[in-house]
C-alpha positions as CSV (number, residue, x, y, z in Angstrom):
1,X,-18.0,6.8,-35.5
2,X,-19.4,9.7,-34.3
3,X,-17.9,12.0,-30.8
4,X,-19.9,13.6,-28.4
5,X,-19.3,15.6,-25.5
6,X,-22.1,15.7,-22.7
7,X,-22.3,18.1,-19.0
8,X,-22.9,16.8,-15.8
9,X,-24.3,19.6,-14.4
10,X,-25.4,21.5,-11.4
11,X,-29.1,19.7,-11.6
12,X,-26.8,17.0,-10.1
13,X,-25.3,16.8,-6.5
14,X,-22.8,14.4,-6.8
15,X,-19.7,13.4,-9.0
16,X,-20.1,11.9,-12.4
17,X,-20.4,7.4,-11.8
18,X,-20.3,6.1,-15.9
19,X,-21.5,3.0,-14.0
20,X,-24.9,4.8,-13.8
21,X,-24.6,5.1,-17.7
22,X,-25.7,9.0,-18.5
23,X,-29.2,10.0,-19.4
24,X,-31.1,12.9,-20.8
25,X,-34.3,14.3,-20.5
26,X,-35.4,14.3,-24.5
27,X,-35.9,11.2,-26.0
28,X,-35.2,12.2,-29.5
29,X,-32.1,13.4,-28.3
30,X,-31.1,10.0,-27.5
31,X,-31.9,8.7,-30.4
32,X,-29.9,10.3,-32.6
33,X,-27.0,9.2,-31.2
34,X,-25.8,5.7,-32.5
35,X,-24.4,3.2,-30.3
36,X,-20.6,2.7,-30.6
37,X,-20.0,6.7,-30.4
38,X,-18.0,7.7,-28.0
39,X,-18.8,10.6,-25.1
40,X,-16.6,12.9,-23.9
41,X,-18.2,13.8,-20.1
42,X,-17.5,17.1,-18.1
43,X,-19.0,17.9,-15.0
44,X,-19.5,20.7,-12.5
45,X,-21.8,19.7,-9.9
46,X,-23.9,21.4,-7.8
47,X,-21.4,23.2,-5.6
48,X,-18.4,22.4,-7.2
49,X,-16.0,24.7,-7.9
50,X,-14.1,23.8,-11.4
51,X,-14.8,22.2,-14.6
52,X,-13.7,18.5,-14.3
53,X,-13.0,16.5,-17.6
54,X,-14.4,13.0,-16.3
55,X,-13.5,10.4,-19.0
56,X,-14.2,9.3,-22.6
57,X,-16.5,6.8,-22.7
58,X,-18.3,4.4,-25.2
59,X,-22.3,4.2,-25.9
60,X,-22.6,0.6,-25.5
61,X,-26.3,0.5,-25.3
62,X,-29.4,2.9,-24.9
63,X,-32.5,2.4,-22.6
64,X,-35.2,4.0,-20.5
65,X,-35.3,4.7,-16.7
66,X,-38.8,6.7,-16.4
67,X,-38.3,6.8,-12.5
68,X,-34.9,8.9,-13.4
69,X,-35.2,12.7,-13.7
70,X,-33.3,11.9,-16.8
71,X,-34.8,9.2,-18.0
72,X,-33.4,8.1,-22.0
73,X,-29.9,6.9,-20.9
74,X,-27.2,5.4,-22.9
75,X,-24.9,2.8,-21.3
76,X,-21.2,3.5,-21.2
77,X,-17.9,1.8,-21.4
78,X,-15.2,3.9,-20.0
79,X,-12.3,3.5,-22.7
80,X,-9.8,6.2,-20.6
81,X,-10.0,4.6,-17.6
82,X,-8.5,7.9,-15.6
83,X,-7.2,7.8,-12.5
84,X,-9.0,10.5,-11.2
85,X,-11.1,13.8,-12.9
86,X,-8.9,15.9,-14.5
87,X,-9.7,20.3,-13.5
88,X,-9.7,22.2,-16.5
89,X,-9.4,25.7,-17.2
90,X,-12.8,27.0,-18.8
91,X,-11.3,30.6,-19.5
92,X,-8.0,29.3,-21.1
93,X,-10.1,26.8,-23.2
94,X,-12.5,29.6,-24.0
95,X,-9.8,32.0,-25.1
96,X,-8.7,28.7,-27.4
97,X,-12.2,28.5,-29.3
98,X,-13.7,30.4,-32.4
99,X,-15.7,33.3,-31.2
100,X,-18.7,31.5,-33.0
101,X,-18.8,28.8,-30.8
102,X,-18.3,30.5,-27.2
103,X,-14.9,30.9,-27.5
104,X,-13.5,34.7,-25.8
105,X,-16.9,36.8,-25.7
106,X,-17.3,36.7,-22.2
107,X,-18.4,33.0,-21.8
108,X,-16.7,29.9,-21.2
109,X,-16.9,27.5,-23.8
110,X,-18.3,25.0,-21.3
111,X,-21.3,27.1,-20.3
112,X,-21.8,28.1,-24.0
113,X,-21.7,24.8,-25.2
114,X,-23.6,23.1,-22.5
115,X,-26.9,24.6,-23.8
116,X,-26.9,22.1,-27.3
117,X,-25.5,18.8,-25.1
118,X,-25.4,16.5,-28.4
């Protein structure tokens, strides 16, 4: 099994629903991600001030929405089942990480790693 970590960005408005499944805008992006990995989200929507861990879920499924802005989505179990989204600290997890990978150079390692999304 494969993990994966996806952002829930400021192209979207509201909070993170895994009942909505999560989609992406390349297709071949999709597609390389088998079903039965599992998806850790973090989001930080438009307006929103912190970096909020939203769950770990599992890609149960993958299909196509071409009326969605993101249109190749994978369906999702949520295996954490949390309460509520969790803030995190993206300077004290970037100060944590390997330079190479975003860690302490003056980015967060959320923004950094956003960029590659699978």
């Amino acid at each position: 099994m494969k993990y994966y970590y996806a952002y829930h960005g400021p192209k979207n408005d509201n909070d993170f629903d895994w009942n909505f499944g999560y989609g992406l805008t390349s297709k071949s992006k999709r597609d390389k991600v088998t079903i039965g990995s599992e998806v850790i989200v973090i989001q930080k929507p438009d307006k929103a001030i912190d970096f909020r861990l939203c769950g770990v879920f599992k890609i149960t499924k993958h299909y196509d929405d071409l009326t969605n802005a993101f249109p190749y989505r994978f369906e999702l179990d949520n295996i954490s089942k949390l309460s509520e989204y969790i803030v995190l600290n993206d300077l004290a997890m970037s100060n944590e990480l390997p330079v190479k990978t975003g860690g302490n150079n003056g980015w967060s390692n959320v923004s950094v790693q956003t960029q590659t999304l699978f």
